[in-house]
C-alpha positions in Angstrom: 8.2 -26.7 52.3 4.5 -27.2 51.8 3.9 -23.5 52.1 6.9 -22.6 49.5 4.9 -24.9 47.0 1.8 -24.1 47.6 2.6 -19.9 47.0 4.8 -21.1 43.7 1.7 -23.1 42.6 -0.7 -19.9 43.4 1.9 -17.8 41.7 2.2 -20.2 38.8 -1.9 -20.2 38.4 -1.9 -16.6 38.3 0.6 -16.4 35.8 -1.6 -18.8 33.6 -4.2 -16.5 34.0 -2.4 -12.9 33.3 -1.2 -14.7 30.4 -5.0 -15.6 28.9 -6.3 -12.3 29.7 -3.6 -11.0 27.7 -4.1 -13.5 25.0 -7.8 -12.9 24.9 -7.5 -9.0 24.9 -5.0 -9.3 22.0 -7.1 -11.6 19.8 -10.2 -9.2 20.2 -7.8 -6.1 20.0 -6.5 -7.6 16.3 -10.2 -9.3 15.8 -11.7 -5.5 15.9 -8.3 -4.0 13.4 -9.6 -6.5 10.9 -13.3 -5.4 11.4 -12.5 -2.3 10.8 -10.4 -2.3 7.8 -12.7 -4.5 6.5 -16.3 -1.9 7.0 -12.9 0.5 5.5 -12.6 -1.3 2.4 -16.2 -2.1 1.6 -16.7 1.6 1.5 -14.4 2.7 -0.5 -15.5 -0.1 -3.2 -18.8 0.8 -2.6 -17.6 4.6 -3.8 -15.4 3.4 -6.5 -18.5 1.0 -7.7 -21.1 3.8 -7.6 -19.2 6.0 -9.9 -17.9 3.2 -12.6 -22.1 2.7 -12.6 -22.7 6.4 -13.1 -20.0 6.8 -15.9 -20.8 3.7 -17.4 -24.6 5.4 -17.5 -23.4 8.6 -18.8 -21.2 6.7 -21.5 -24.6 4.4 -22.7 -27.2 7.2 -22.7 -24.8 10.0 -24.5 -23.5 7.1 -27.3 -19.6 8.3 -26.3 -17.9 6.2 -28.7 -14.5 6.5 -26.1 -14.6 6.5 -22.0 -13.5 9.3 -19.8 -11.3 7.4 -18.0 -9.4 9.9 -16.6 -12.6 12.4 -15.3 -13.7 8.9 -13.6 -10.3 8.2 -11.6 -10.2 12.5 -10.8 -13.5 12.2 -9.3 -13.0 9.1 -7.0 -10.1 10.6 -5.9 -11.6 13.7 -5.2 -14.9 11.7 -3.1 -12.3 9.9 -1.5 -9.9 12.9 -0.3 -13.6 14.7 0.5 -14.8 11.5 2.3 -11.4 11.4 5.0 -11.1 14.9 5.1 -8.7 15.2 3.4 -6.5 16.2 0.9 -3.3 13.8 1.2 -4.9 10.9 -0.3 -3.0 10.9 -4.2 -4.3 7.4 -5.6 -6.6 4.4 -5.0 -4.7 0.8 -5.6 -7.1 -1.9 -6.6 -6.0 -5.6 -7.6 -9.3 -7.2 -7.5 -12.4 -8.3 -5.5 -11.1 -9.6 -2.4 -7.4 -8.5 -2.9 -5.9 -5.6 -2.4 -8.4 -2.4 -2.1 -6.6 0.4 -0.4 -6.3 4.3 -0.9 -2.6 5.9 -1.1 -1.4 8.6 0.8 1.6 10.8 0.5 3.8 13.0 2.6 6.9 14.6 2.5 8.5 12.4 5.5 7.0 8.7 4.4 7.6 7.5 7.8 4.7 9.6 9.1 1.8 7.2 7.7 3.9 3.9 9.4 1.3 3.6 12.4 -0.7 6.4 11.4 -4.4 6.4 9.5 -5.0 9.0 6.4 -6.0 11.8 9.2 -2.7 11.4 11.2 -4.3 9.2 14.1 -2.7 6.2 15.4 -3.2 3.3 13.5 -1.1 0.2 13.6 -1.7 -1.1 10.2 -1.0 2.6 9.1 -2.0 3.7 5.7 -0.3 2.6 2.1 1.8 5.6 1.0 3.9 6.6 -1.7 7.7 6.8 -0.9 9.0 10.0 -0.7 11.6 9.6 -3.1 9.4 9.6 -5.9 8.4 12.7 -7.3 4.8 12.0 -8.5 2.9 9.4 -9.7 4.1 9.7 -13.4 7.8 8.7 -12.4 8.7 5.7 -13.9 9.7 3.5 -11.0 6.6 3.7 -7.9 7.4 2.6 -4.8 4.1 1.8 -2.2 4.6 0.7 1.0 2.0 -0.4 3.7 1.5 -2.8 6.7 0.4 -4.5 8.4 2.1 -8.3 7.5 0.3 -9.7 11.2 -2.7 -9.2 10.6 -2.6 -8.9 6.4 -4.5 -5.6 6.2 -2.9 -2.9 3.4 -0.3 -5.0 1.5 -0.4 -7.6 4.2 -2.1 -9.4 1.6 0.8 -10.4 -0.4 1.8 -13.0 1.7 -0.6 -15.1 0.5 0.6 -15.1 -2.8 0.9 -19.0 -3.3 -2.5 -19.6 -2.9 -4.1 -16.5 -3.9 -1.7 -15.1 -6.8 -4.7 -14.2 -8.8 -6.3 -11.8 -6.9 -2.9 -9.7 -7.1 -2.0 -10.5 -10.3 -3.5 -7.4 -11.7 -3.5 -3.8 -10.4 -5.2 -1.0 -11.1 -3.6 2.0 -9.7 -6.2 5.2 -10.2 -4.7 8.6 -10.4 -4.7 12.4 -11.2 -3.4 11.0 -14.7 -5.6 8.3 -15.5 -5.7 4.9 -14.6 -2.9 3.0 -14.6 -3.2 -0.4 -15.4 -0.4 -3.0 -14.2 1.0 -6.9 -14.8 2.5 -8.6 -11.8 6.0 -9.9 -12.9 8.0 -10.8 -9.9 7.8 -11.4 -6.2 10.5 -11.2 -4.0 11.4 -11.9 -0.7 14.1 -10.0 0.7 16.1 -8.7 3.6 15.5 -5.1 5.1 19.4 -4.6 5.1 20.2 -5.9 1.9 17.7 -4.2 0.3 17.9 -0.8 2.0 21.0 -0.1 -0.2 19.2 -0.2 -3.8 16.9 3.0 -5.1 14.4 1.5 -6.5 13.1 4.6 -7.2 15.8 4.7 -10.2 15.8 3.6 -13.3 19.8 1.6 -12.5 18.8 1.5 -8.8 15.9 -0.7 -10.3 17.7 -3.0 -12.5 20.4 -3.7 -10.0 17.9 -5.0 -7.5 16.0 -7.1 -10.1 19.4 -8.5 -11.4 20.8 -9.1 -8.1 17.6 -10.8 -6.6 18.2 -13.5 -9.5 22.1 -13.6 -8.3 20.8 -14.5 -5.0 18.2 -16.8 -5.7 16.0 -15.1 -3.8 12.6 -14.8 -6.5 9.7 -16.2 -4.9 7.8 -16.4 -8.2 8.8 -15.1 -11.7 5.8 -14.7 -13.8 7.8 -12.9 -17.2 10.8 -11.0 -17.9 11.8 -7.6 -16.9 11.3 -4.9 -20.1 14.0 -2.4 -19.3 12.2 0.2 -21.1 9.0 -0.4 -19.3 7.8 1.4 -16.5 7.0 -0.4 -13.1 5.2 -0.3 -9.5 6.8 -1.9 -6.4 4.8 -2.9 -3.5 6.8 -2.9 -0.3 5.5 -4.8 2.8 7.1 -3.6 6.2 9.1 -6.3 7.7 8.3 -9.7 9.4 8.4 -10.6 13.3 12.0 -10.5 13.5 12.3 -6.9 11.9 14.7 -8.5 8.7 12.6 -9.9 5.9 10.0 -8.3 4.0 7.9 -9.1 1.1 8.3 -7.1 -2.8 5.6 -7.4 -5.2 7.0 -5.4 -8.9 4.3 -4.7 -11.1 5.1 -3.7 -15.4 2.8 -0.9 -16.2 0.9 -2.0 -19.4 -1.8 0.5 -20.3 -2.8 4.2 -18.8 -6.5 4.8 -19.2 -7.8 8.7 -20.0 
């Protein structure tokens, strides 16, 4: 009998210490993610930065009376496709110093930047894309989606809305057409299921889901009214431990810089 507990104590003991190995690996694995979409980030500001200073120069010394807003966001987007390698990368979303700083991908099948970085490698926080659904960036109704909600990299960052709702309360989204500029209005939490069945993408599609949300009760935070002859910008998290909720930030579009 003393044998029998003494091997279930030895088991037990090595159990305990499988399980901080694998605890320890994890927390270092997740530790380095975070580094690195951090030294991510920081460069691409540092690009975005560099040529607001340069334009900003250029506009000062040559006594432009209006901003070439739309050479500006064409050129970062062309440094930043040039940077990765790339020619997928169709936008740059920026909500603010220490929000939300991420470049914006696109491909035919959306699923394909779920786990993958903006050069088609692995990545588990995967890279912010545009859904396939939408035709371009000048449709009315954008839908973004991104990870990762564990470790709050991409749109990940949302979740924090209650404390930090004003580093996403404004977004700046630049593009081949300008620079969008864009109010947060609502944030919703919502299940994957329920929401799967409304096309956001669509004008009615759209409106359903707003109206319905407030049917439901399910509005997080409400910050104004929905314009049904504005256009808008969802944010889509993926979903949460369980696979079922996920978080929707909707943005009105206000102003398009050229």
């Amino acid at each position: 009998m003393q044998k029998v507990k003494k091997i279930i104590s030895i088991l037990f003991i090595a159990l305990l210490i499988i399980a901080g190995i694998f605890l320890i690996v994890s927390y270092k694995g997740k530790k380095q993610v975070i580094d690195d979409r951090k030294d991510e980030t920081e460069v691409n500001i540092a690009i975005v930065e560099e040529l607001e200073a340069i334009f900003e120069g250029e506009h000062n010394s040559k006594n432009i009376q209006k901003k070439d807003y739309l050479k500006l966001s064409k050129e970062l987007l062309k440094r930043l496709n040039e940077k990765y390698n790339t020619d997928k990368i169709v936008a740059y979303l920026d909500t603010g110093k220490e929000g939300i700083q991420e470049i914006v991908a696109f491909n035919s099948n959306s699923d394909f930047y779920d786990r993958r970085n903006i050069n088609g490698d692995y990545d588990f926080s995967g890279t912010v894309f545009l859904y396939k659904e939408n035709e371009g960036l000048d449709d009315p109704y954008l839908n973004l989606f991104g990870h990762s909600m564990k470790d709050k990299t991409r749109l990940g960052k949302l979740l924090d809305y209650q404390t930090d709702l004003d580093l996403i309360k404004n977004a700046k989204l630049y593009t081949e057409f300008g620079i969008y500029e864009y109010k947060l209005t609502h944030i919703v939490e919502v299940n994957s299921n329920w929401y799967d069945k409304y096309p956001t993408w669509e004008k009615e599609g759209f409106l359903d889901f707003i109206e319905d949300s407030k049917e439901e009760e399910i509005f997080q935070k409400e910050l104004s009214p929905l314009n049904e002859e504005a256009k808008y910008m969802l944010l889509n998290t993926c979903f949460d431990d369980l696979g079922n909720e996920k978080l929707i930030a909707v943005y009105e579009l206000k102003t398009i810089k050229k």
